[in-house]
DSSP file (Angstrom, degrees, kcal/mol; ACC not computed):
  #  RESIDUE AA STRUCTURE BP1 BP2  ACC     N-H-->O    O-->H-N    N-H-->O    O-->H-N    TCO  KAPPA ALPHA  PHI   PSI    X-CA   Y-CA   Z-CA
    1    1 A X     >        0   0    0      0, 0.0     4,-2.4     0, 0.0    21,-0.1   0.000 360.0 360.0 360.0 -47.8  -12.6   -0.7    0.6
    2    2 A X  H  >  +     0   0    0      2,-0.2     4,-1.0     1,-0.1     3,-0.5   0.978 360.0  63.1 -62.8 -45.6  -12.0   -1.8   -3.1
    3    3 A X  H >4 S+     0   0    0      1,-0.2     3,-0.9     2,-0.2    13,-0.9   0.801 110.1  40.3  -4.7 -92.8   -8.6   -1.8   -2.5
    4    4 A X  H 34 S+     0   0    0     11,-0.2    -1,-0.2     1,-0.2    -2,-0.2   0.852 129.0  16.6   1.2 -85.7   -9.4   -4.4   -0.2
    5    5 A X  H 3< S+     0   0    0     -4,-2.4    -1,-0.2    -3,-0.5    -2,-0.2   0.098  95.2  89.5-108.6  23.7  -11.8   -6.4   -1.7
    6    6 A X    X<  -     0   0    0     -4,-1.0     3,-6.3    -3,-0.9     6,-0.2  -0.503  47.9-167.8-153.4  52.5  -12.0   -5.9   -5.0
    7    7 A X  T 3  S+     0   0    0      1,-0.3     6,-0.1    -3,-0.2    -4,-0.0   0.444  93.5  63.5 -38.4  -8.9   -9.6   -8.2   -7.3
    8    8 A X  T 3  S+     0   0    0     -6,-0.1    -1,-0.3     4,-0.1    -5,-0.1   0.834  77.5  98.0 -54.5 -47.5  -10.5   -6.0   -9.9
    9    9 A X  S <  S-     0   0    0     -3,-6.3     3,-0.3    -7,-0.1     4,-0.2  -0.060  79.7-124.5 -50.3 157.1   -9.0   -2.7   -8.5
   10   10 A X  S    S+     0   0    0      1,-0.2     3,-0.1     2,-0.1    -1,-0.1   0.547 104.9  53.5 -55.0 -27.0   -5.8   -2.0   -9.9
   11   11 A X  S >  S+     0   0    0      1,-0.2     3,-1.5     2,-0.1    -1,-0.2   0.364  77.3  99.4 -99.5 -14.0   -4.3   -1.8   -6.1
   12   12 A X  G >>> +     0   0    0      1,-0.3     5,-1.1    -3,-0.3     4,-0.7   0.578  63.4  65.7 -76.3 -32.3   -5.2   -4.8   -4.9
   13   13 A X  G 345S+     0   0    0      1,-0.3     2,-0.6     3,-0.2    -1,-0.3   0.850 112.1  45.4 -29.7 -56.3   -2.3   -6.9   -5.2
   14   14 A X  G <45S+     0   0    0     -3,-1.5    -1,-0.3     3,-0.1    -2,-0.1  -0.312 129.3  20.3 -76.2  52.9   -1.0   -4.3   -2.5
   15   15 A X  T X>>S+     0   0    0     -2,-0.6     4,-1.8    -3,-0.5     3,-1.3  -0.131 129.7  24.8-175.2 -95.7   -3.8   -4.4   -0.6
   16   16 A X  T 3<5S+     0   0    0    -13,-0.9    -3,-0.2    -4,-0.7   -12,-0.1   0.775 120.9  59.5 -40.6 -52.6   -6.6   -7.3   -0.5
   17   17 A X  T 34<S+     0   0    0     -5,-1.1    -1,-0.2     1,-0.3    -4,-0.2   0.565 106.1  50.7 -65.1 -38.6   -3.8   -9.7   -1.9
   18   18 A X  T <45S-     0   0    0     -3,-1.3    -1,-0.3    -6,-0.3    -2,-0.2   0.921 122.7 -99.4 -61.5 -65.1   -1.7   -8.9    1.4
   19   19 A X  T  <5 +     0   0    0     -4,-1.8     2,-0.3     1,-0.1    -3,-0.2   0.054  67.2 157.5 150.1 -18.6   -4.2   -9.5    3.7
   20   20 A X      < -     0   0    0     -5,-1.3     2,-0.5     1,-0.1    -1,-0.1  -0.201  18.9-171.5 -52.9 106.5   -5.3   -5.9    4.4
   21   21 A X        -     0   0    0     -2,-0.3    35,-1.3    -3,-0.1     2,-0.5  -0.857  30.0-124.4-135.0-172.0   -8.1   -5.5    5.6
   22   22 A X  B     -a   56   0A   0     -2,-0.5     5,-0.3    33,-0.2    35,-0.1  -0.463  46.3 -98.4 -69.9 109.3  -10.7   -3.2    6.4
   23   23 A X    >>  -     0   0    0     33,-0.8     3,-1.6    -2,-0.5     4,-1.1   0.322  31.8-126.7 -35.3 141.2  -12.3   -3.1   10.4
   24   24 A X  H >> S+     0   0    0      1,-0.3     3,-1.6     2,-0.2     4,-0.6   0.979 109.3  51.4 -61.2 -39.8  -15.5   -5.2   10.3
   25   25 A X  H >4 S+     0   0    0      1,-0.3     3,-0.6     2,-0.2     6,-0.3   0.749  94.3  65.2 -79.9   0.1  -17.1   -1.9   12.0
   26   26 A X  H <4 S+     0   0    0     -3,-1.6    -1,-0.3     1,-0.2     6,-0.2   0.603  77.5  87.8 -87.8  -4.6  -15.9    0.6    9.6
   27   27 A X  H << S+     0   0    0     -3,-1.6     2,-0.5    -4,-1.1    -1,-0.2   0.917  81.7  66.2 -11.9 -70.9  -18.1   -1.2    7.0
   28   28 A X  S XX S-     0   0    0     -3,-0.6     3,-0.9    -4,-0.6     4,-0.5  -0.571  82.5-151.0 -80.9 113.1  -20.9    1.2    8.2
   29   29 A X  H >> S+     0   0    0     -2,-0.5     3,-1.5     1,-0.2     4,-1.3   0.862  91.0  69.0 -42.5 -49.4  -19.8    4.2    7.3
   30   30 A X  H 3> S+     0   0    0      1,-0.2     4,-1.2     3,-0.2    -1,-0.2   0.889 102.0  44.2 -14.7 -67.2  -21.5    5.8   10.0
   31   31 A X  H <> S+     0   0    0     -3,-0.9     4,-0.8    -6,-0.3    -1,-0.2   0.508 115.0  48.6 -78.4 -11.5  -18.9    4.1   12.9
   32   32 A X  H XX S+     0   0    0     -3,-1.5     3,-2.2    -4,-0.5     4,-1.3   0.832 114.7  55.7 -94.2 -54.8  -15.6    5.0   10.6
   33   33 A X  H 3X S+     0   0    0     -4,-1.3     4,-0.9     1,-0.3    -2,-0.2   0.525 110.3  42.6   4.7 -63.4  -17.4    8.8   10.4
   34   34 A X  H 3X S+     0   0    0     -4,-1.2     4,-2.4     2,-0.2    -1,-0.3   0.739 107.8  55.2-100.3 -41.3  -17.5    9.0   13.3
   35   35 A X  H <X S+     0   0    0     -3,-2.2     4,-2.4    -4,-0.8    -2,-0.2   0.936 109.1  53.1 -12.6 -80.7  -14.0    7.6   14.0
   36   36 A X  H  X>S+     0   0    0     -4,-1.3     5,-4.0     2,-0.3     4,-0.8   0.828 107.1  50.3 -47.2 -53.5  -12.6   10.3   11.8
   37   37 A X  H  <5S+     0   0    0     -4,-0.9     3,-0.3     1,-0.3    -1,-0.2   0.771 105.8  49.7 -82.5 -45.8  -14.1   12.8   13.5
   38   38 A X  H  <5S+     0   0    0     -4,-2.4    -1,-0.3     1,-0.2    -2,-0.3   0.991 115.4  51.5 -65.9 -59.3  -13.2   11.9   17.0
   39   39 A X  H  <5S-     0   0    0     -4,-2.4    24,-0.5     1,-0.2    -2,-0.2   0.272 124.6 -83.8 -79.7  16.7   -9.1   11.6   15.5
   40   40 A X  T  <5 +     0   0    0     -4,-0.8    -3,-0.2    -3,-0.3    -1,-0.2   0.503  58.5 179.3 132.9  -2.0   -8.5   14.7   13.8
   41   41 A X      < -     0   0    0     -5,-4.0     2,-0.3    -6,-0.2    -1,-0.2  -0.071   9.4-179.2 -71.1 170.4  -10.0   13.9   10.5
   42   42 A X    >   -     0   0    0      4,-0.0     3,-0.6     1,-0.0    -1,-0.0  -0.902  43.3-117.6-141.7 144.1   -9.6   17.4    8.2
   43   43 A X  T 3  S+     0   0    0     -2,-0.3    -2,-0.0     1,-0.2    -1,-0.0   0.687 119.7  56.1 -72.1 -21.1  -10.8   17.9    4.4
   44   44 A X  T 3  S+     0   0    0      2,-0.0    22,-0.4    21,-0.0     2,-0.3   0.200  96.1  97.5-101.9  35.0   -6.7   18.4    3.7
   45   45 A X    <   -     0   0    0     -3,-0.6     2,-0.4    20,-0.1    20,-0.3  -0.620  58.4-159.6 -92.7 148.0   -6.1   15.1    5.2
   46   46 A X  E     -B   64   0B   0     18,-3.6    18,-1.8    -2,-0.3     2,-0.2  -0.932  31.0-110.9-128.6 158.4   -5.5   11.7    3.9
   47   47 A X  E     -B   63   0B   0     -2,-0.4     2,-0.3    16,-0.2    16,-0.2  -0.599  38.9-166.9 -83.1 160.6   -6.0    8.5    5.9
   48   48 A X  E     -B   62   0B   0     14,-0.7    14,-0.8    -2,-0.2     2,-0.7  -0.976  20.9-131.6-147.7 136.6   -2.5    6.6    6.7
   49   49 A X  E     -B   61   0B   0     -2,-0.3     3,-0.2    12,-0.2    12,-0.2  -0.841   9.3-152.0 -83.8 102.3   -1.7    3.1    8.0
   50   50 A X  S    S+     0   0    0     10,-2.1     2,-0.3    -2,-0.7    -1,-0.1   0.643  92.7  28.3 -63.2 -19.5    0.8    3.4   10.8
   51   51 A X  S >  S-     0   0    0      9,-0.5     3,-6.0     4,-0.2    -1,-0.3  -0.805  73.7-158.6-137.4  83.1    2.2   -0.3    9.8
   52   52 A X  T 3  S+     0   0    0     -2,-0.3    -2,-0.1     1,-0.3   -32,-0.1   0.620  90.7  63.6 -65.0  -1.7    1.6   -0.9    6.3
   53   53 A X  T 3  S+     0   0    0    -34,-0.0    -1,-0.3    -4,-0.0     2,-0.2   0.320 100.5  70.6 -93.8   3.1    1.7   -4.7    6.8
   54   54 A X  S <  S-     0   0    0     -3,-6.0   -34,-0.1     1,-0.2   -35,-0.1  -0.697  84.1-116.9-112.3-166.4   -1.5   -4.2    9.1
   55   55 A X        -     0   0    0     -2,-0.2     2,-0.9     1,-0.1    -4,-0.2   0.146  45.1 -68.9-101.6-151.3   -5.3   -3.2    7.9
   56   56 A X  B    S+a   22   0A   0    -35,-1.3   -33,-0.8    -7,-0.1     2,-0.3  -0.671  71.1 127.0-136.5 119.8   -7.1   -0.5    8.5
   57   57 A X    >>  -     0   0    0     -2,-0.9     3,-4.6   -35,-0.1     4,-0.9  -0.929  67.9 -94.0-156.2 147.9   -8.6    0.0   12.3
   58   58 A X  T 34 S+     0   0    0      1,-0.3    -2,-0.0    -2,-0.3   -26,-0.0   0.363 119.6  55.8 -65.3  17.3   -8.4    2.6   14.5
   59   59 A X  T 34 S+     0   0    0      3,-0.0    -1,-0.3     1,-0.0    -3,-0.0   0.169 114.4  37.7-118.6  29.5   -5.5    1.5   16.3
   60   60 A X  T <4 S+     0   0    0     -3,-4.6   -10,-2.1   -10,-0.1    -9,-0.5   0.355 103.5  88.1-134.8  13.4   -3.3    1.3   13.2
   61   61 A X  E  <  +B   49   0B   0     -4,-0.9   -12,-0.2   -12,-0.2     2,-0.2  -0.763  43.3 162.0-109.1 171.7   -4.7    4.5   11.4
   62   62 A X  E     -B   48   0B   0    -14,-0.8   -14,-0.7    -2,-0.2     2,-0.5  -0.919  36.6-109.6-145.8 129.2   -3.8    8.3   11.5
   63   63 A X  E     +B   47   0B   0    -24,-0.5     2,-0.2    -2,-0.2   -16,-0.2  -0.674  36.2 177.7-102.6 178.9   -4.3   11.1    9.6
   64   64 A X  E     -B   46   0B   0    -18,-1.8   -18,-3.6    -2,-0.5     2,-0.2  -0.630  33.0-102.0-120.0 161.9   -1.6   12.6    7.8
   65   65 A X     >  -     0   0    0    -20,-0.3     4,-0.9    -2,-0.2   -20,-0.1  -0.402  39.3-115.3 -68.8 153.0   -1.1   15.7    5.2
   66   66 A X  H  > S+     0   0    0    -22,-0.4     4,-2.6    -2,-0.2     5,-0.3   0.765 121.5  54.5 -74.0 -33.8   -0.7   14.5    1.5
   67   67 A X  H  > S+     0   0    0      1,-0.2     4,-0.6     2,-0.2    -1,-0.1   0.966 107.3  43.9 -56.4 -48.3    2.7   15.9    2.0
   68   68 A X  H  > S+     0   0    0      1,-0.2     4,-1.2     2,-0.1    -1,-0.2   0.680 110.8  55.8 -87.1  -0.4    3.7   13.8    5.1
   69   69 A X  H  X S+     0   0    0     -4,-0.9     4,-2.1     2,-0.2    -2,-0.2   0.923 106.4  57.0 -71.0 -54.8    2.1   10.6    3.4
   70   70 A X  H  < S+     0   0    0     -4,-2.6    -3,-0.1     1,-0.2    -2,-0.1   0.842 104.8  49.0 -60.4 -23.4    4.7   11.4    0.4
   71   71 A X  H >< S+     0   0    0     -4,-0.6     3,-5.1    -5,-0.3     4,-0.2   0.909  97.7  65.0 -95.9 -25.7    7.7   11.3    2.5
   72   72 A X  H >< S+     0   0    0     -4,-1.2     3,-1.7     1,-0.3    -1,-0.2   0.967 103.0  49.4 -42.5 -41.2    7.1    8.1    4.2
   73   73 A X  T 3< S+     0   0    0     -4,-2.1    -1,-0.3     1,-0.2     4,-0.2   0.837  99.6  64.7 -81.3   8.2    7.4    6.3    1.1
   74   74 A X  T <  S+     0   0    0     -3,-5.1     2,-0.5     2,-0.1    -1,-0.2   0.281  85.8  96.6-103.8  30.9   10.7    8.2    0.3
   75   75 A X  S <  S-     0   0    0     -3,-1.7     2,-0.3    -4,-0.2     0, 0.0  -0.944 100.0 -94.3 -89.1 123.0   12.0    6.3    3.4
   76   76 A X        -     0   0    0     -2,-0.5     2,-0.3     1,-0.1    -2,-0.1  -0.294  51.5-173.5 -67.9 126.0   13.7    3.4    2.3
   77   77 A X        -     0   0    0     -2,-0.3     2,-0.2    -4,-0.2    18,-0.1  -0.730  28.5-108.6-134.6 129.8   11.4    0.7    2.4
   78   78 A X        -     0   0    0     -2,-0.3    50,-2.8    16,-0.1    15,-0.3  -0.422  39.1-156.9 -51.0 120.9   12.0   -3.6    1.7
   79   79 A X  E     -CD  92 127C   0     13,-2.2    13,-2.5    48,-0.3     2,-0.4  -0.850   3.4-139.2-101.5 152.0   10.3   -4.4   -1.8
   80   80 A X  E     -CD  91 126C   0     46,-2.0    46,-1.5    11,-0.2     2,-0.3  -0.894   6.2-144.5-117.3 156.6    9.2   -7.9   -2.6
   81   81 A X  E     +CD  90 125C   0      9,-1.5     8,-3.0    -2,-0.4     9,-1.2  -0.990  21.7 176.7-140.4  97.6    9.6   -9.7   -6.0
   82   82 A X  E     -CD  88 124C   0     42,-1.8    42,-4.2    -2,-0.3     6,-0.3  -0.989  29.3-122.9-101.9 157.1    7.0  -12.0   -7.3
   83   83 A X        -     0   0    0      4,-2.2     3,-0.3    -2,-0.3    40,-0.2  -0.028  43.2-101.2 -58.1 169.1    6.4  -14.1  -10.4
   84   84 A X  S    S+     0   0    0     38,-0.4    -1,-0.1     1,-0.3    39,-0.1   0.506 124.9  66.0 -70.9   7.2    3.0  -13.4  -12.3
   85   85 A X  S    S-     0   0    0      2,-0.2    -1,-0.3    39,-0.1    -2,-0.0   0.834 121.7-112.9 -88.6 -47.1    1.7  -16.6  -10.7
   86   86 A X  S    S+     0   0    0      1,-0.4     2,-0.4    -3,-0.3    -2,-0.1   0.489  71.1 144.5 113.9   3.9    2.0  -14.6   -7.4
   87   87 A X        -     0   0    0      1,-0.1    -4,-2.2     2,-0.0    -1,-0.4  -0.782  55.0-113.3 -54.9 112.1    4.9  -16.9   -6.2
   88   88 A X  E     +C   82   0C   0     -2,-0.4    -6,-0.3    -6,-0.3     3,-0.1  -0.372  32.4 179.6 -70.0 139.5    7.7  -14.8   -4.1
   89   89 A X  E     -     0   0C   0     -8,-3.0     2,-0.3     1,-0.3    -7,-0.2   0.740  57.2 -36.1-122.4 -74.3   10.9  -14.7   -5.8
   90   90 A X  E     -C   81   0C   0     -9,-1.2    -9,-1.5     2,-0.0     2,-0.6  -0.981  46.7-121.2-151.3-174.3   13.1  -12.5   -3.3
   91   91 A X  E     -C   80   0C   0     -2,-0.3     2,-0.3   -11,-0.2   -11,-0.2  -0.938  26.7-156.6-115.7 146.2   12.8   -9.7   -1.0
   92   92 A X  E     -C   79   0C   0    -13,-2.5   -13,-2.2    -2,-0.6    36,-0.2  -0.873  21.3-130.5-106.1 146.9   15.3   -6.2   -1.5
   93   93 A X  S    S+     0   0    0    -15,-0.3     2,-0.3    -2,-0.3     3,-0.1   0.626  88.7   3.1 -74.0 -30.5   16.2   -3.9    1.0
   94   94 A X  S  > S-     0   0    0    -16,-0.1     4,-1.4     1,-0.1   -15,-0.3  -0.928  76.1-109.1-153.3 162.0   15.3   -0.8   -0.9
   95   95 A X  H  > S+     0   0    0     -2,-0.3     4,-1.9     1,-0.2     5,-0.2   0.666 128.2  51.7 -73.6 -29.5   13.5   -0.2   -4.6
   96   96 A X  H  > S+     0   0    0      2,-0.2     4,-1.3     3,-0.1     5,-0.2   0.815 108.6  49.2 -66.1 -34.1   17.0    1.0   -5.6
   97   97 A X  H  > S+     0   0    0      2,-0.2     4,-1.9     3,-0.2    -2,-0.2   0.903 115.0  43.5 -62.2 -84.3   18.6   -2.4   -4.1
   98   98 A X  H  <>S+     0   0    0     -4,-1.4     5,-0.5     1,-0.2     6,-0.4   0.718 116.5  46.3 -47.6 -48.5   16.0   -4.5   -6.0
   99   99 A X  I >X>S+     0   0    0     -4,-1.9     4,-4.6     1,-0.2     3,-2.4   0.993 116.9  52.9 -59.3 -65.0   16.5   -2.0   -9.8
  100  100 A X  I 3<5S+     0   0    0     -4,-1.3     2,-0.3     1,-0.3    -2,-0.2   0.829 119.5  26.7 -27.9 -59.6   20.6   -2.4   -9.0
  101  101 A X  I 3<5S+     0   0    0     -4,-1.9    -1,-0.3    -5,-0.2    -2,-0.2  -0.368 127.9  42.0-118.4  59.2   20.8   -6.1   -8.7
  102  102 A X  I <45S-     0   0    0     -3,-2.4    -2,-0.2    -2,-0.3    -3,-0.2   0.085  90.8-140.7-159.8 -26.3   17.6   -7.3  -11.2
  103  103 A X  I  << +     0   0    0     -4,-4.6     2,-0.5    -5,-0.5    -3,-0.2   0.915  59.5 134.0  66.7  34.7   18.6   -4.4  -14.0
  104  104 A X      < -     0   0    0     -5,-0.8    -1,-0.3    -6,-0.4     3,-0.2  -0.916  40.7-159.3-132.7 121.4   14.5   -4.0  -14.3
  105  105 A X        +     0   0    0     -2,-0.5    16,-0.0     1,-0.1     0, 0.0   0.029  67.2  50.1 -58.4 177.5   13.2   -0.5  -14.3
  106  106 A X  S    S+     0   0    0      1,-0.1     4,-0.4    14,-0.1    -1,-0.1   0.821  73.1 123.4  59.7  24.3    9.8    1.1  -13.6
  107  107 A X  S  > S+     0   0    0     -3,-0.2     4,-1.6     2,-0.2     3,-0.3   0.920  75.8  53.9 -71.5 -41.9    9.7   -1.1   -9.8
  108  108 A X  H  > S+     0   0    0      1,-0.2     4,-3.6     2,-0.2     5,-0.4   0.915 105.3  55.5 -69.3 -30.6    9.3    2.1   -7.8
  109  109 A X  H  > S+     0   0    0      1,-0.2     4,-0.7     2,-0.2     8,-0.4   0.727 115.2  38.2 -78.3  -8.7    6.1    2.8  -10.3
  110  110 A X  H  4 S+     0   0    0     -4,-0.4    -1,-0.2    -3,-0.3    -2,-0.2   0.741 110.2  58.9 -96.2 -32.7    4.5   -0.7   -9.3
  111  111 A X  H  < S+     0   0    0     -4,-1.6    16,-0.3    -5,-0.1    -2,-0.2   0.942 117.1  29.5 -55.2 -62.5    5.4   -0.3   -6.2
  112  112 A X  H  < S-     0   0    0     -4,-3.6    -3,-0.2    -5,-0.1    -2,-0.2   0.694 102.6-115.4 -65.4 -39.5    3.4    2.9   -5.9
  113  113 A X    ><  +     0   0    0     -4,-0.7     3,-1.1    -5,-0.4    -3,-0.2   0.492  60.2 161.0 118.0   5.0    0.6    2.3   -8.5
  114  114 A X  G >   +     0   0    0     -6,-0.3     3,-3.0     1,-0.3    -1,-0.1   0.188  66.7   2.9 -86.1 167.2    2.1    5.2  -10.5
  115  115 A X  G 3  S-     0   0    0      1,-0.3    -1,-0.3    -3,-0.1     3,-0.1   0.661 118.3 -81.3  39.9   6.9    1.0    5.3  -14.2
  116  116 A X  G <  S+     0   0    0     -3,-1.1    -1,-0.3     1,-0.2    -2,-0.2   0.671  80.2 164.3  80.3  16.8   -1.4    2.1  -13.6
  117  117 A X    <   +     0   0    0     -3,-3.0    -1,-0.2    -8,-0.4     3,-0.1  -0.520  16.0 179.0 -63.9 148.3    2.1   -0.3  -14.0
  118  118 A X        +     0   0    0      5,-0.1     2,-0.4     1,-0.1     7,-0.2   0.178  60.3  22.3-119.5 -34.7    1.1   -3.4  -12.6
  119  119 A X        -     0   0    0      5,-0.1     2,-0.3     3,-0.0     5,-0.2  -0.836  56.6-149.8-131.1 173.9    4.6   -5.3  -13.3
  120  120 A X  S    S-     0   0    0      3,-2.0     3,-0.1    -2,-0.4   -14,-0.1  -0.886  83.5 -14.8-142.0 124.9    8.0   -4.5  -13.8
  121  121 A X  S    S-     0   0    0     -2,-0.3     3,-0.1     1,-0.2   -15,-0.0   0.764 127.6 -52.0  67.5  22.3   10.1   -6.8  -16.0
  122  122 A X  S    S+     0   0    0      1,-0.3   -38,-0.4   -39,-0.1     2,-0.3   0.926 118.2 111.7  52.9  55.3    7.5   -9.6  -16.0
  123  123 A X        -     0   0    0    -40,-0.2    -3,-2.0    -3,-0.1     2,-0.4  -0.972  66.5-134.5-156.4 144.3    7.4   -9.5  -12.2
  124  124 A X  E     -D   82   0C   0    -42,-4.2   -42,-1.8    -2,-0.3     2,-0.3  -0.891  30.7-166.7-105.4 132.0    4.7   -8.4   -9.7
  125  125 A X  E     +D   81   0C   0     -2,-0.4   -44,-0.3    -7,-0.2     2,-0.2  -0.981  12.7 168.2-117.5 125.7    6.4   -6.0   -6.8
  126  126 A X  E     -D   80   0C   0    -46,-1.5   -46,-2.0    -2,-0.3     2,-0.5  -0.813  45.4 -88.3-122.6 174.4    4.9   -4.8   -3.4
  127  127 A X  E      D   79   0C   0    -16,-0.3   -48,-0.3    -2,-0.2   -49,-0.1  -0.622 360.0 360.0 -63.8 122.3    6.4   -3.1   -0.3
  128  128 A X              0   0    0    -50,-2.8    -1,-0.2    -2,-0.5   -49,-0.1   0.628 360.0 360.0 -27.5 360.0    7.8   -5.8    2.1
C-alpha cells in the first residue's frame, strides 16, 4: 500500500507514480486475508503481479517463492529513462541495452530499488 500511495516511499516512482494501484476492497485487510487464503497464500510466499504494468487485484496477483519472484526480473525486461522532472526520455529493450548505449551505471539498482538508488546518471529509471 505505501508503495502505492505514499510519495514518500522510496518505491513509489515504480509503483504509485505508474498508476499501480491497490483493489479498492483489499483496503480492508480482512477481504485481501481472506483472498490470500483462498489462493495459496504460504508464510514462504511473496505476493507477485502477473503484469507488472497492472495493480494489485485478484485477477492479476499470485503467489510466488522469493526464488521464483528473483528470476522473473532476470528475464529481460524494457527499462524506461526519465529526466528528474519525470519527463520520458527513451525506452531500452533490456537494462543492459539502456547501460550499453547511455554509458550510465547502477540502472539495474534503480530499477530494482537496490541500495535505496533512486537515479542513475541524473536520470529516473523504471521497468517498461
Amino acid at each position: 500500500m505505501r508503495r502505492c500511495y505514499n510519495p514518500n516511499h522510496k518505491a513509489y516512482h515504480r509503483y504509485g507514480k505508474r498508476g499501480i494501484i491497490v483493489d479498492g476492497l483489499w483496503h480492508d485487510f480482512s477481504m485481501f486475508k481472506l483472498w490470500a487464503l483462498d489462493n495459496g497464500y504460504k508464510d514462504n510466499l511473496s505476493i507477485d503481479r502477473i503484469d507488472n504494468n497492472l495493480g494489485y487485484c485478484p485477477q492479476n496477483c499470485q503467489w510466488v517463492t522469493i526464488k521464483e519472484n528473483s528470476q522473473k526480473d532476470k528475464v529481460k525486461k524494457a527499462v524506461n529513462q526519465y529526466d528528474i522532472e519525470g519527463n520520458f526520455v527513451a525506452t531500452y529493450l533490456s537494462i543492459e541495452e539502456a547501460k550499453r548505449k547511455t554509458g550510465i551505471k547502477h540502472i539495474g539498482d534503480v530499477v530494482r530499488g537496490s541500495y535505496g538508488h533512486k537515479t542513475a546518471g541524473g536520470y529516473v529509471w523504471e521497468y517498461a
